[in-house]
N, C-alpha and C positions, 0 to 999 in steps of 0.2 A: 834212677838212671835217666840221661837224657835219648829221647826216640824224634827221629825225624820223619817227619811225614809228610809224604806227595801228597798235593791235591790234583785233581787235573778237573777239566772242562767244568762242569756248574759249581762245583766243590772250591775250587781255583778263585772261580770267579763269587761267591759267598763269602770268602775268606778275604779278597783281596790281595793274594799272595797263590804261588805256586806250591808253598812247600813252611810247614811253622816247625817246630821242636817242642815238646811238652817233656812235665818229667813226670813221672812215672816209678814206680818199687821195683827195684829186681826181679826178671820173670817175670812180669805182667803181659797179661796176653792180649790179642789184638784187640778184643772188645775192650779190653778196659783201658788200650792205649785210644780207641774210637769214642769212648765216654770222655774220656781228658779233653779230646782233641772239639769235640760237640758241646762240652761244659764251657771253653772258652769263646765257643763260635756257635751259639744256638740254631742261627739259620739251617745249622746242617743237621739236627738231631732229627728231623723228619725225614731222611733219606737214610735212615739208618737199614731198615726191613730192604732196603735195595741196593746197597754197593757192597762191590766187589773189592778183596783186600789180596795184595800181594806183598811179599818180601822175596826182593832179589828176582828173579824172571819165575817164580810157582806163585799161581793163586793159592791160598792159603785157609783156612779154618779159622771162624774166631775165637778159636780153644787155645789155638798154638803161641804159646812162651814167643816171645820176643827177646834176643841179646843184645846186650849193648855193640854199638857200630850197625846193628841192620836198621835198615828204613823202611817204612812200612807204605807201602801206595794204597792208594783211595783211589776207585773208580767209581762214579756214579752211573747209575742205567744207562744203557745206549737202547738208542731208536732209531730206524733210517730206513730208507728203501721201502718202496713195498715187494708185494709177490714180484719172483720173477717171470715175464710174461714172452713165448718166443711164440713169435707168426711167421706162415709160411709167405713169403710173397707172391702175390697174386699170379693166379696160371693165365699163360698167353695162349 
């Protein structure tokens, strides 16, 4: 079966593309549609221990069976911000 897959932010940009299509055996589940998609696109197999997989709007397990028609998203680590820091302003 064919699976379509989001990339987004460093993923996206590794790839060259937003989004590729692999094929894949009926029932294959996200890690091994993550191996297809990292076999064609090596850059990305070292981010593997850190992205986050969704289908449809649920974060998802890389156990869970994939169906033909769902797409699977690839999120790479996010970083941002530090501590949040509130001060009082100064007494008059």
């Amino acid at each position: 079966m064919k699976v379509s897959v989001r990339l987004f932010a460093r993923y996206r940009e590794a790839v060259g593309r937003d989004r590729v299509e692999v094929e894949v055996p009926e029932g294959a589940t996200v890690e091994e549609v993550w191996r297809a998609v990292a076999a064609r696109h090596p850059g990305l197999a070292g981010y593997r221990p850190f992205t986050l997989f969704a289908v449809g709007n649920e974060y998802v397990q890389t156990s869970r069976p994939l169906a033909p028609g769902e797409e699977l998203a690839c999120f790479p680590p996010v970083s941002g911000g530090g501590d949040l820091c509130i001060t009082s302003p100064p007494s008059r």
